[in-house]
C-alpha positions as a Markdown table, in Angstrom:
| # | Residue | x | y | z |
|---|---|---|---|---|
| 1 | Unk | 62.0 | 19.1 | 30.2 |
| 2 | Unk | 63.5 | 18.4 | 26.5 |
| 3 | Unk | 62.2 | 16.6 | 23.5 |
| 4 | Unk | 64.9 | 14.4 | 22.8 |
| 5 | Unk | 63.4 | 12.7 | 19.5 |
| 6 | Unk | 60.7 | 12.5 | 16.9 |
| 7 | Unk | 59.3 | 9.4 | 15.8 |
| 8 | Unk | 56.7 | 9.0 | 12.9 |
| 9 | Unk | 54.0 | 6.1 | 12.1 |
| 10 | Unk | 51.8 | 5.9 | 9.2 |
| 11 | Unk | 48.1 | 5.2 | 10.3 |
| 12 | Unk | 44.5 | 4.8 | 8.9 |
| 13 | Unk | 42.2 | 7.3 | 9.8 |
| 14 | Unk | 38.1 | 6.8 | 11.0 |
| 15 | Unk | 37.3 | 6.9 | 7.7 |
| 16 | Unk | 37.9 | 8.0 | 3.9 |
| 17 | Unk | 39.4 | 10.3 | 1.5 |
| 18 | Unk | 36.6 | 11.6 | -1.2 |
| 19 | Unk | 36.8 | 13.4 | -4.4 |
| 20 | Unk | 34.0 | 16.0 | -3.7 |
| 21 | Unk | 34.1 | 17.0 | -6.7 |
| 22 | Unk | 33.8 | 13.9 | -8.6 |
| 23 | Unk | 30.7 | 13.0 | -6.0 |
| 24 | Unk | 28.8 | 16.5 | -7.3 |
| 25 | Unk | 29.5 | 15.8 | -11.0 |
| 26 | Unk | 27.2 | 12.5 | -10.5 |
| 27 | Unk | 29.4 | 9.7 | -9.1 |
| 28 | Unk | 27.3 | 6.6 | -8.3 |
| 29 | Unk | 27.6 | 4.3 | -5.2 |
| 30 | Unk | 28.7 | 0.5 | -5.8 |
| 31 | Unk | 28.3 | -0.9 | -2.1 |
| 32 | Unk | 30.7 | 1.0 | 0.1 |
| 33 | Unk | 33.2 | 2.3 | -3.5 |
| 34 | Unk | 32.1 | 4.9 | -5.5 |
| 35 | Unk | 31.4 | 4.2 | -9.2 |
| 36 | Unk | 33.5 | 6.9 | -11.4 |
| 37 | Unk | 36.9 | 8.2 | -12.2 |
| 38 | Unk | 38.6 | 11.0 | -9.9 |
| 39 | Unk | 38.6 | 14.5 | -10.7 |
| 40 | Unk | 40.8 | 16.0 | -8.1 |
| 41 | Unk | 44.6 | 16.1 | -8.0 |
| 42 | Unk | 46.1 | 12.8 | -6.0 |
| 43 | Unk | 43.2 | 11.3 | -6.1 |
| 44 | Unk | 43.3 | 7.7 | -7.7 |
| 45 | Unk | 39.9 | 7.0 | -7.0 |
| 46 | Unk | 37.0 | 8.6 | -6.1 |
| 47 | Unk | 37.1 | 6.9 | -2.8 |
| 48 | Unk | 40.0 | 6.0 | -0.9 |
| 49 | Unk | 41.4 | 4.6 | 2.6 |
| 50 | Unk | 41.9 | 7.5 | 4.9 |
| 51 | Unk | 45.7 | 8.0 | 6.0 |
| 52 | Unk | 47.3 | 9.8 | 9.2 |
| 53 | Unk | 50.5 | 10.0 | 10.4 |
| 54 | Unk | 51.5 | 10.1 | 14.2 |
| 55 | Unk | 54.1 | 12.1 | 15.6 |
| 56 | Unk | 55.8 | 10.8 | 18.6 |
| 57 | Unk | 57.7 | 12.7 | 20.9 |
| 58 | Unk | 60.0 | 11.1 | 23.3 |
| 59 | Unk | 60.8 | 13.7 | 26.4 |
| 60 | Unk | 63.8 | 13.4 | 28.1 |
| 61 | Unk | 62.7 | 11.5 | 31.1 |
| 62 | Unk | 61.2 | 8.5 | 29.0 |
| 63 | Unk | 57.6 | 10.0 | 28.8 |
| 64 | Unk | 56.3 | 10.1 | 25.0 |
| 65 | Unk | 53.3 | 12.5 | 23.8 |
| 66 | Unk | 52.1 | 12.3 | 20.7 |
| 67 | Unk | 49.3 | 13.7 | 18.3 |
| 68 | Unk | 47.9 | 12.6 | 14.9 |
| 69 | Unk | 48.2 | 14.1 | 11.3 |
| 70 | Unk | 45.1 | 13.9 | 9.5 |
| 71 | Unk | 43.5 | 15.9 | 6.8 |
| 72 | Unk | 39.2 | 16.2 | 6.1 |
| 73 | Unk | 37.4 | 13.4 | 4.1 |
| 74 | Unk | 37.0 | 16.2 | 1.8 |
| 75 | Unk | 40.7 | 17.4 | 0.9 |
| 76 | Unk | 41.3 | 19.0 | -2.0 |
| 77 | Unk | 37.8 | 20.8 | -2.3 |
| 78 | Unk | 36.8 | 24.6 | -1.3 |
| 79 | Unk | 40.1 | 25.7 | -1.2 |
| 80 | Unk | 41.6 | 23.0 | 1.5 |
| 81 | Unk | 45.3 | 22.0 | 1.2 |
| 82 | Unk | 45.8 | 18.4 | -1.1 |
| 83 | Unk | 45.4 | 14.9 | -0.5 |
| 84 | Unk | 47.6 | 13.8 | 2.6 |
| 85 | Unk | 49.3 | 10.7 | 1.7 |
| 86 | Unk | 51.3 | 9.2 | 4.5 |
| 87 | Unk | 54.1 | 8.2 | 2.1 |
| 88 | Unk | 54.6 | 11.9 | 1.0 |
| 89 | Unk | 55.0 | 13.7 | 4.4 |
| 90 | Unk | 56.5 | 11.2 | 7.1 |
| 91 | Unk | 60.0 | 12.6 | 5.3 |
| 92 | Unk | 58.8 | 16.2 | 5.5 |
| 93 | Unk | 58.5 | 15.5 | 9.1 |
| 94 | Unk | 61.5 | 13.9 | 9.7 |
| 95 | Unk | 63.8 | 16.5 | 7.5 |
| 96 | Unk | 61.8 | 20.1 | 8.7 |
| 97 | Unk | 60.3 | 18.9 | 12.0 |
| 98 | Unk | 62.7 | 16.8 | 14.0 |
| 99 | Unk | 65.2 | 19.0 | 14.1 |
| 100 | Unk | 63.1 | 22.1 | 14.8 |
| 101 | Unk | 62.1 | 20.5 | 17.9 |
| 102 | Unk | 64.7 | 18.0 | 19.0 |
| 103 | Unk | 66.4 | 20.1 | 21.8 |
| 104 | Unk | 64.1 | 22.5 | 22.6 |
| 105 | Unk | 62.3 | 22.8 | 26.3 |
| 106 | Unk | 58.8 | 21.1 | 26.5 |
| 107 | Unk | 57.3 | 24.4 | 28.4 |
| 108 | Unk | 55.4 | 26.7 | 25.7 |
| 109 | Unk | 52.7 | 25.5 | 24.1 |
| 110 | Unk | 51.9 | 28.7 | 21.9 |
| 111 | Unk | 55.6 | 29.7 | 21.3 |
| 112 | Unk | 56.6 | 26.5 | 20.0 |
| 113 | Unk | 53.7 | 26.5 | 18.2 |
| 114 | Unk | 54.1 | 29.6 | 16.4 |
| 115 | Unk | 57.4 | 28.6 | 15.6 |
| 116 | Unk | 56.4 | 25.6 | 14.1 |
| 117 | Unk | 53.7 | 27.2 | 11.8 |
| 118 | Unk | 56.4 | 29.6 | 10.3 |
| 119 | Unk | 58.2 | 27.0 | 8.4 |
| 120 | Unk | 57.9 | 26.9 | 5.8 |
| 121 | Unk | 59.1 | 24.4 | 2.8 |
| 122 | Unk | 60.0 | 25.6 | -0.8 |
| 123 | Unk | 57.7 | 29.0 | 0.2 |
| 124 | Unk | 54.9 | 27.4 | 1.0 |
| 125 | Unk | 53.4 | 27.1 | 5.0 |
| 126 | Unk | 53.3 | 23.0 | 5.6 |
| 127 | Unk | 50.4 | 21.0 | 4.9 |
| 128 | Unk | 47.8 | 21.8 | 7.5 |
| 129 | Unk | 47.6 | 18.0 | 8.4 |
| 130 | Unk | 50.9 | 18.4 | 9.4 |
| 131 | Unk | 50.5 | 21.6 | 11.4 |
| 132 | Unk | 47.3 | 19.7 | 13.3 |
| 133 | Unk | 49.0 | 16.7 | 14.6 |
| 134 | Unk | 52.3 | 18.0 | 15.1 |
| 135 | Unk | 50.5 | 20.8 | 17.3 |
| 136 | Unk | 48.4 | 18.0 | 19.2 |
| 137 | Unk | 51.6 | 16.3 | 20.2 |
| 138 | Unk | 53.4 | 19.9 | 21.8 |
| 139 | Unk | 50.3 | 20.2 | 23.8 |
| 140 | Unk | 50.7 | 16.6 | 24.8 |
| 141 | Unk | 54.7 | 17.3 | 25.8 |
| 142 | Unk | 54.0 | 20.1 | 27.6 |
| 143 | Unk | 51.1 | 18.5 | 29.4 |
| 144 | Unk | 53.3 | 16.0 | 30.7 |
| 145 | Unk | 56.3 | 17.6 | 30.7 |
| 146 | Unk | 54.8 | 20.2 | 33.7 |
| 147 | Unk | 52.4 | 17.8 | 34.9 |
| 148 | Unk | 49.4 | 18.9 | 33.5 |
| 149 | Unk | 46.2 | 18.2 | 31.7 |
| 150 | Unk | 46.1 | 19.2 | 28.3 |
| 151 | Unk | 43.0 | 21.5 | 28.6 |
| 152 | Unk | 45.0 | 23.4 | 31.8 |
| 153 | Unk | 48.1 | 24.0 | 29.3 |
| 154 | Unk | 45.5 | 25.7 | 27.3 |
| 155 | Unk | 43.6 | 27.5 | 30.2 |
| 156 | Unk | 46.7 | 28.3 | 31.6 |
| 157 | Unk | 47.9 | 30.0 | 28.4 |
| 158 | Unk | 45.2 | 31.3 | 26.9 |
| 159 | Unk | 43.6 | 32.6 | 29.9 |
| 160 | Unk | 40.3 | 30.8 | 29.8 |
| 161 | Unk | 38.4 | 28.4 | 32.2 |
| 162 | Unk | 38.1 | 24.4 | 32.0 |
| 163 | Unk | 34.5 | 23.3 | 32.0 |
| 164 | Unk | 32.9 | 21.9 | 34.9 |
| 165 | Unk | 30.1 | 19.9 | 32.5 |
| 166 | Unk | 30.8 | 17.8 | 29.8 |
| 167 | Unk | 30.4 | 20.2 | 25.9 |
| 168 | Unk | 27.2 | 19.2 | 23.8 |
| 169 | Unk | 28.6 | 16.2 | 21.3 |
| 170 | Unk | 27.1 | 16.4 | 18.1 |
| 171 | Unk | 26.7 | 13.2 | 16.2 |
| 172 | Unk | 27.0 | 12.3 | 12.4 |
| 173 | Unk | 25.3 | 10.2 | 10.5 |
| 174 | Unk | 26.6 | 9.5 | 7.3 |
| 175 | Unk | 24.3 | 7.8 | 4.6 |
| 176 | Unk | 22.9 | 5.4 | 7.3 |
| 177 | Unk | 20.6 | 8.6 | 8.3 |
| 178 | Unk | 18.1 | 6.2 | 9.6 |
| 179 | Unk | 19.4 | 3.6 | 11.7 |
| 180 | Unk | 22.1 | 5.8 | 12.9 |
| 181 | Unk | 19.8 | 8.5 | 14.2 |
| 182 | Unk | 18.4 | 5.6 | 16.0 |
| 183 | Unk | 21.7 | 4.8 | 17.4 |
| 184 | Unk | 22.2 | 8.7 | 18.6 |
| 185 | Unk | 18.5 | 8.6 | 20.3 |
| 186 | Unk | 19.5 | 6.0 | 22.3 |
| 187 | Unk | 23.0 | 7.3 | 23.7 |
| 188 | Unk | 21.1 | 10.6 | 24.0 |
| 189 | Unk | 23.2 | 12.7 | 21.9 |
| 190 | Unk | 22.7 | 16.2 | 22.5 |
| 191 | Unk | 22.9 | 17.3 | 19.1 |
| 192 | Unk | 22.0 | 15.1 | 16.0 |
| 193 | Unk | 22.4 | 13.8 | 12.8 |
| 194 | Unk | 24.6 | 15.5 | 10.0 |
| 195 | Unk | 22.3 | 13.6 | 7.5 |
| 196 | Unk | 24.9 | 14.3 | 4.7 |
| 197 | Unk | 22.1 | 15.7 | 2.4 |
| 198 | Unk | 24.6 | 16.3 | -0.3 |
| 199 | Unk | 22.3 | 15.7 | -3.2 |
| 200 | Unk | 19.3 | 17.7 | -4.5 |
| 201 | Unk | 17.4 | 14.9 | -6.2 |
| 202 | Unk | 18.2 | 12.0 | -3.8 |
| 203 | Unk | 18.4 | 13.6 | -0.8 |
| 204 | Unk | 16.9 | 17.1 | -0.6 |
| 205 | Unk | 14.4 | 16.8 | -3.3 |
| 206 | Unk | 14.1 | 19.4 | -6.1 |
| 207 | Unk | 11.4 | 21.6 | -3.6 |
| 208 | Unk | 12.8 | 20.2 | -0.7 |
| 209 | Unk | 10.2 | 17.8 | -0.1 |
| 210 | Unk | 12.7 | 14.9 | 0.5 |
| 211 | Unk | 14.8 | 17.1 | 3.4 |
| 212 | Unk | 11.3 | 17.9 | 4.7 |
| 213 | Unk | 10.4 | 14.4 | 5.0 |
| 214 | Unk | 12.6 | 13.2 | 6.9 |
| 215 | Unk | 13.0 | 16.0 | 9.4 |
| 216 | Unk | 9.2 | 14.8 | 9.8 |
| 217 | Unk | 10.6 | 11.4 | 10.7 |
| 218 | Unk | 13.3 | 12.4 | 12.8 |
| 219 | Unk | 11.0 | 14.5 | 14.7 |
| 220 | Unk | 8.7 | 11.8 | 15.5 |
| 221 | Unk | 11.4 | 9.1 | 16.0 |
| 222 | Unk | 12.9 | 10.8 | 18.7 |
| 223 | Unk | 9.3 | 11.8 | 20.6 |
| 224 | Unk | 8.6 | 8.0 | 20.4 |
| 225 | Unk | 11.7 | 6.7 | 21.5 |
| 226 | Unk | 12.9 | 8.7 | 24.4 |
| 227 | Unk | 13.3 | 7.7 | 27.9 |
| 228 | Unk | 13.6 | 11.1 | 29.2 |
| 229 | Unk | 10.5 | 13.7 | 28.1 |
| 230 | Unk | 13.3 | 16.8 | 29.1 |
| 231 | Unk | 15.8 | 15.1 | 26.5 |
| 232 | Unk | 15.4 | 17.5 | 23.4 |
| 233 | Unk | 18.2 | 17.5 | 21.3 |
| 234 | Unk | 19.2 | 20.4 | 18.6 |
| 235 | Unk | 18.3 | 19.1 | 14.8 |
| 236 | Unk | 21.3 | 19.3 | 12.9 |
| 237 | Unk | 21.6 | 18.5 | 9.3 |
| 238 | Unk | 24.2 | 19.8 | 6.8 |
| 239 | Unk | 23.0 | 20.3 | 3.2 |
| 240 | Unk | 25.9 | 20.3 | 1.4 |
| 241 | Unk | 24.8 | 23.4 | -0.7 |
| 242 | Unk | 21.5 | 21.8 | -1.9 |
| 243 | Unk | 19.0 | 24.4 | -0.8 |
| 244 | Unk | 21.2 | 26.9 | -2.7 |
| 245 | Unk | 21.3 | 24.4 | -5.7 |
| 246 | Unk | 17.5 | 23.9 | -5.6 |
| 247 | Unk | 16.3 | 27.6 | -4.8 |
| 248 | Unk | 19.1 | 29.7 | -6.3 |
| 249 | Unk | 22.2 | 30.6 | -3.9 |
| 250 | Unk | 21.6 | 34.4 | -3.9 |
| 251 | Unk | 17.6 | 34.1 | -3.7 |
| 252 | Unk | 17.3 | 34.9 | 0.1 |
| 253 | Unk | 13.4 | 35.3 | 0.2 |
| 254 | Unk | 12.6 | 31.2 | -1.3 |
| 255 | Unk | 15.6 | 30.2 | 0.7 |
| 256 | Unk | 13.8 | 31.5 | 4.0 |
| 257 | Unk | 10.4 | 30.5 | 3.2 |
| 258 | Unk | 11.8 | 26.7 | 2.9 |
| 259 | Unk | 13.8 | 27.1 | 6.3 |
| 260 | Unk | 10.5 | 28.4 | 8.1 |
| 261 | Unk | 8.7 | 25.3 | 6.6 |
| 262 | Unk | 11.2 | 23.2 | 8.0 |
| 263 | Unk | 11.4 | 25.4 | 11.3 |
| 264 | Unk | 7.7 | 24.2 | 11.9 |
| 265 | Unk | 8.2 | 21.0 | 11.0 |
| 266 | Unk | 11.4 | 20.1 | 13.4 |
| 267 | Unk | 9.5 | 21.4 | 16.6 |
| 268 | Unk | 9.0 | 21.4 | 19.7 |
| 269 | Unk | 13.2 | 20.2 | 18.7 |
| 270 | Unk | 15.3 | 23.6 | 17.4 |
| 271 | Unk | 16.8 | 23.2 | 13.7 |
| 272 | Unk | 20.2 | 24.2 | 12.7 |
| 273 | Unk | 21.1 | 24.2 | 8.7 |
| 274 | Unk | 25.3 | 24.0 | 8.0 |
| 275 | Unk | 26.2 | 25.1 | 4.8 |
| 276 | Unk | 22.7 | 26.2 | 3.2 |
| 277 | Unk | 24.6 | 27.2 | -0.4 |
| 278 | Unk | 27.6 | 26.4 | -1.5 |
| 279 | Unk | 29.3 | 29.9 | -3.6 |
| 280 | Unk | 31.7 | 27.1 | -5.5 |
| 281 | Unk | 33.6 | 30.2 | -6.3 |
| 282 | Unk | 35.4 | 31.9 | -3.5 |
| 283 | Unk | 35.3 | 32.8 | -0.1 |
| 284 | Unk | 33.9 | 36.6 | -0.4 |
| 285 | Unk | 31.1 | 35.5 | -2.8 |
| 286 | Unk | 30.0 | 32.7 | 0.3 |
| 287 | Unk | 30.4 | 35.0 | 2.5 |
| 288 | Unk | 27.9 | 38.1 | 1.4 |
| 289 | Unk | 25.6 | 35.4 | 0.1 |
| 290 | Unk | 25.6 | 33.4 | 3.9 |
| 291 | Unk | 25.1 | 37.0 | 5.0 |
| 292 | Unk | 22.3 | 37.9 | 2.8 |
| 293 | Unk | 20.2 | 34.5 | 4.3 |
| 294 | Unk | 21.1 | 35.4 | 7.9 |
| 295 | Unk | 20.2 | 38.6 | 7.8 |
| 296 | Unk | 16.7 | 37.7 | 5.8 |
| 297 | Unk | 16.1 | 35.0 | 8.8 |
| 298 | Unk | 16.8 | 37.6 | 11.3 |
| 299 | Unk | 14.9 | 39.9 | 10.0 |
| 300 | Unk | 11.7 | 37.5 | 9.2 |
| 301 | Unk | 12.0 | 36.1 | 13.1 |
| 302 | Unk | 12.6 | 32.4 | 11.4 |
| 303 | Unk | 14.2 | 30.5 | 14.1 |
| 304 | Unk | 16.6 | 28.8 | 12.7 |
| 305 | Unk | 20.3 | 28.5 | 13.2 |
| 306 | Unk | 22.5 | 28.9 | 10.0 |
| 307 | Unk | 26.3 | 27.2 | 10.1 |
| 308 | Unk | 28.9 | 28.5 | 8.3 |
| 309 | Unk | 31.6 | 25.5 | 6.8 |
| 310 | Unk | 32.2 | 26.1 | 2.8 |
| 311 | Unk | 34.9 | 28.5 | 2.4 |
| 312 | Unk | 35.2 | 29.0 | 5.9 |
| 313 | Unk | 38.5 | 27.1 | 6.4 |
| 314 | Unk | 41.3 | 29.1 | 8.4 |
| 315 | Unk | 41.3 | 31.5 | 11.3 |
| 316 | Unk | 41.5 | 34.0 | 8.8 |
| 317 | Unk | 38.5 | 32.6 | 7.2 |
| 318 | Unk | 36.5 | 32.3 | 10.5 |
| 319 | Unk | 37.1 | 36.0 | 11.7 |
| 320 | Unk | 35.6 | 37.1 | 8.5 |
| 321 | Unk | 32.5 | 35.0 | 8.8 |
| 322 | Unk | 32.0 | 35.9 | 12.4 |
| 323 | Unk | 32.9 | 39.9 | 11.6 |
| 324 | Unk | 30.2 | 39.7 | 9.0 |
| 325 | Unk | 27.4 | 37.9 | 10.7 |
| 326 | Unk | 27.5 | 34.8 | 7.8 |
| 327 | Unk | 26.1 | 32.8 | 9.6 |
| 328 | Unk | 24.9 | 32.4 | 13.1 |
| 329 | Unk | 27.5 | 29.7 | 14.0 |
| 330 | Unk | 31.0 | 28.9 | 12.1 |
| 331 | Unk | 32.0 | 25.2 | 12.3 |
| 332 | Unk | 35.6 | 25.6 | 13.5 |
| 333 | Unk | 37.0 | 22.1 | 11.0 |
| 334 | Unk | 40.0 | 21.8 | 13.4 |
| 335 | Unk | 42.2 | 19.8 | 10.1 |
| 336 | Unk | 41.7 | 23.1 | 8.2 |
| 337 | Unk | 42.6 | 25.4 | 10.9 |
| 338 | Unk | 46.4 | 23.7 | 10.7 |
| 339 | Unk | 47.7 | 24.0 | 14.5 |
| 340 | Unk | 45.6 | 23.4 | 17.4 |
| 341 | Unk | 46.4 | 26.6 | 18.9 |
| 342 | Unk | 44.1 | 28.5 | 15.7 |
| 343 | Unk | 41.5 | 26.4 | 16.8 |
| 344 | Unk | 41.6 | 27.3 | 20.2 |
| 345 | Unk | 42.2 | 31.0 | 19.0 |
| 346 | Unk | 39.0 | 30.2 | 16.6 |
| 347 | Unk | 36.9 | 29.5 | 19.2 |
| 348 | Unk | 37.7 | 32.1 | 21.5 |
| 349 | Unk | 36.9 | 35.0 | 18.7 |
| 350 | Unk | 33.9 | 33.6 | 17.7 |
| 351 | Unk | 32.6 | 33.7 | 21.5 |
| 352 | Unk | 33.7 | 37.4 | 21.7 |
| 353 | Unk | 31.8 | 38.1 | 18.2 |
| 354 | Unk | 28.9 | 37.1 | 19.7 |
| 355 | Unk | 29.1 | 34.3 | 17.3 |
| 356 | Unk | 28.4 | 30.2 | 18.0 |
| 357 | Unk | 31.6 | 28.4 | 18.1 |
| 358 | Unk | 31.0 | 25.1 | 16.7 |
| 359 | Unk | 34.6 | 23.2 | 17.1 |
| 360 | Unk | 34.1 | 20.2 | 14.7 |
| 361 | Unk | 36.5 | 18.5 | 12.5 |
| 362 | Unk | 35.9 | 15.4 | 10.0 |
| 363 | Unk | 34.9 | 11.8 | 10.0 |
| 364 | Unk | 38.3 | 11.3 | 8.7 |
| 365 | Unk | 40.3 | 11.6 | 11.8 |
| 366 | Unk | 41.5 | 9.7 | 14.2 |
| 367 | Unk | 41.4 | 8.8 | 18.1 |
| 368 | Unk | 43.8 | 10.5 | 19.4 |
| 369 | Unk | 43.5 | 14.1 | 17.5 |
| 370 | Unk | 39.8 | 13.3 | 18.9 |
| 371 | Unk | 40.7 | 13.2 | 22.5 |
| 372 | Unk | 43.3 | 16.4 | 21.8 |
| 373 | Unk | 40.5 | 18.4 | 20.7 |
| 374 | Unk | 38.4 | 17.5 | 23.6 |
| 375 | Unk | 41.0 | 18.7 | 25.7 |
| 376 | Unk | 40.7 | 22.3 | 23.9 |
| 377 | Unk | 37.0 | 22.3 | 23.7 |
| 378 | Unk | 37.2 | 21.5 | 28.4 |
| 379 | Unk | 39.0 | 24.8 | 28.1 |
| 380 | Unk | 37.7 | 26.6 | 25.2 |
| 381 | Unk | 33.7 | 26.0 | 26.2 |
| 382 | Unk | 32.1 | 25.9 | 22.4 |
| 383 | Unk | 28.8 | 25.3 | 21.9 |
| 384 | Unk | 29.4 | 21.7 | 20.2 |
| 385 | Unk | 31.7 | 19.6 | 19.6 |
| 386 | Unk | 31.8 | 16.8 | 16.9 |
| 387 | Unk | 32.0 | 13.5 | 18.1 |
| 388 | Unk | 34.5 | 11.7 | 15.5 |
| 389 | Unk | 35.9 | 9.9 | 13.8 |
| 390 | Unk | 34.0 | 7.6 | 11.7 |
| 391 | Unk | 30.8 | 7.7 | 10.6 |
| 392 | Unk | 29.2 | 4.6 | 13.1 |
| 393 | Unk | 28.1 | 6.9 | 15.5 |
| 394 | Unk | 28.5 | 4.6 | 18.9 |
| 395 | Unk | 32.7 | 4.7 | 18.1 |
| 396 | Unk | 33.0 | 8.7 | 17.8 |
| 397 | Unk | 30.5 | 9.3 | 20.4 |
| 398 | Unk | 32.7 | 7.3 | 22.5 |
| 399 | Unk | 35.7 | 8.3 | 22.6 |
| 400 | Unk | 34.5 | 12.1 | 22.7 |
| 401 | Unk | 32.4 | 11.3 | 26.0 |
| 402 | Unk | 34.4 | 9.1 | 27.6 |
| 403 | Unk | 37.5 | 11.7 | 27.3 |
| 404 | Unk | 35.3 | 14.7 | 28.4 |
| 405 | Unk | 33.9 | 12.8 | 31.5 |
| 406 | Unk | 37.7 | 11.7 | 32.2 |
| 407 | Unk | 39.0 | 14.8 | 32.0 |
| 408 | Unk | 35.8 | 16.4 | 34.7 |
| 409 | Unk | 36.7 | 13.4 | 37.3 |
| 410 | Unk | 40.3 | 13.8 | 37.4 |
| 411 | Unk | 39.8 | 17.6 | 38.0 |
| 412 | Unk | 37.1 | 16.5 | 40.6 |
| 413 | Unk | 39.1 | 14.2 | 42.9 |
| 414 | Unk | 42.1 | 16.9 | 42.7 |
| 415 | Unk | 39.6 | 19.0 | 44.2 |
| 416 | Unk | 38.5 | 17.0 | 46.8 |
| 417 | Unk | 42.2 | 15.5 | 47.8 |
């Protein structure tokens, strides 16, 4: 079946566009804003509305797929492609994208793929946003263009199994670590909360003690609350780089001795730290340092789970982490990864490294490249996925679930018709 057009929207994504690196040099909240000027190129605040784009394509029998554009909340920073301004790339679409597809058969989801991620515009690969939602919408076509789900186009062509149970959904918190852990408790997330500890003296603490503290709470809040004495969710949190910051990002022994403090603290629940340092260098330097701490962990018997996500932004990226053992799970951040299919591809690697396959992705997304990646985690299997977008917790979580769950009872009554 053909693609007979491409049609483009502007859209808001789940949440905002933030200068990281405005946000490290000391920018203050106001409310909601951020107080500060911008320090990263397109940025005209330090804080600004999220934008996607949605590609639409109409198949020749009337049916339309589509998938979503959308960069991370954190564009710009740790080598990630610019801003993604709506405004700026609808006409890239329309003049390099249209008519590469317009025409063509709706049947091969990694070939058309491929040949989308080769063009390339004044020598340069397009903007991974780009890549990401154009990619969503071929899986889409060829879903419905050979009457399929989306996760058995990928099974199908990737040669891997759809899931029979739903994919652990880890939660994020934002700022609103409190209240919204309570929120994840309650739907009985099975991992939890992000916690955002992206600051050493208002969130981590200069030893730690703040991090420490509320791991402590968290621990407690989730003993008291729950219904269910066998729900016992994974811990968790992304520091940003802070522990690095506060201990020194190449001093492995203090590193270690804080994460086996923190070890004790979280149980009977099991900890996992994402992004312990942050190398704001380049990519080898993070990589031998996340090495050095995993191997120092390993070698200690400190129980705790180290995720890789600084610097660790394309496929290319993520085979070198998971060759190297940096880290004992990579956060696969599907917007970096460009296409789709290098997510899937991500994924899949990782599991044959030996390494956890955490497909996440950003609070600055949107529905529908939510419920796309679902369809690739059904057929991928990762450890987690990330429920997003947004940063409410009940909205993400939805949409995530009720996708998964949709896509186990439509496989369940063909099985039974």
């Amino acid at each position: 079946m053909k693609i007979v057009d491409l049609i483009c929207s502007p859209g808001r994504t789940g949440f905002y566009f933030d200068d990281q690196r405005a946000i490290k040099k000391g920018a203050g909240h106001d409310g909601v804003f951020y107080v500060g000027e911008p320090v990263t190129e397109g940025f005209t605040s330090v804080r600004q509305a999220g934008e996607s784009i949605s590609v639409m394509l109409v198949l020749e029998d009337g049916q339309i797929a589509y998938g979503d554009c959308a960069a991370v909340q954190y564009s710009g920073a740790g080598g990630r492609d610019p801003l993604f301004l709506a405004r700026d790339f609808i006409p890239i679409l329309d003049k390099y994208i249209k008519p590469a597809l317009v025409g063509k058969q709706a049947d091969d989801f990694r070939g058309m793929c491929a040949m989308m991620e080769a063009i390339q515009v004044e020598g340069k690969r397009l903007h991974t946003a780009i890549r990401y939602g154009v990619s969503q919408a071929i899986l889409d076509a060829v879903a419905k263009a050979t009457g399929r789900l989306m996760c058995e186009v990928v099974a199908d062509e990737y040669g891997c199994t759809v899931s029979e149970t739903p994919i652990p959904i880890f939660t994020q918190s934002g700022d609103d670590r409190y209240d919204n852990a309570d929120k994840m408790i309650i739907k009985g997330a099975q991992v939890l909360p992000h916690a955002l500890i992206n600051n050493v003296d208002t969130k981590l603490g200069r030893n730690g003690e703040k991090l420490a503290e509320y791991v402590g709470w968290l621990r407690d809040r989730i003993l008291k609350n729950r219904t269910d004495e066998h729900y016992n969710p994974i811990l968790h949190i992304d520091v940003y780089g802070t522990i690095g910051a506060a201990f020194g990002n190449n001093n492995y022994k203090a590193m270690a001795d804080y994460l086996a403090k923190l070890e004790e603290i979280a149980k009977p629940f099991h900890l996992r730290i994402e992004g312990p340092m942050d190398c704001d260098c380049d990519r080898e330097t993070q990589m031998i340092a996340l090495a050095g701490l995993t191997k120092e962990l390993d070698d200690r018997g400190i129980n705790v789970e180290l995720v890789a996500d600084e610097w660790c932004n394309t496929l290319e990226d993520i085979k070198l982490f998971a060759d190297n053992k940096a880290g004992h799970m990579v956060q696969i951040k599907t917007p970096d990864l460009g296409g789709i299919n290098n997510t899937i591809e991500a994924v899949l690697y990782c599991k044959e490294k030996g390494i956890g396959a955490y497909q996440g992705g950003t609070c600055n997304e949107t529905d529908r490249s939510a419920q796309v990646c679902v369809n690739c985690a059904m057929a991928t299997q990762p450890v987690q996925i990330l429920a997003k977008p947004g940063m409410g917790v009940d909205e993400g979580y939805m949409i995530v679930y009720n996708e998964m769950n949709r896509i186990l009872a439509l496989r369940k009554a063909r099985k039974h018709n």
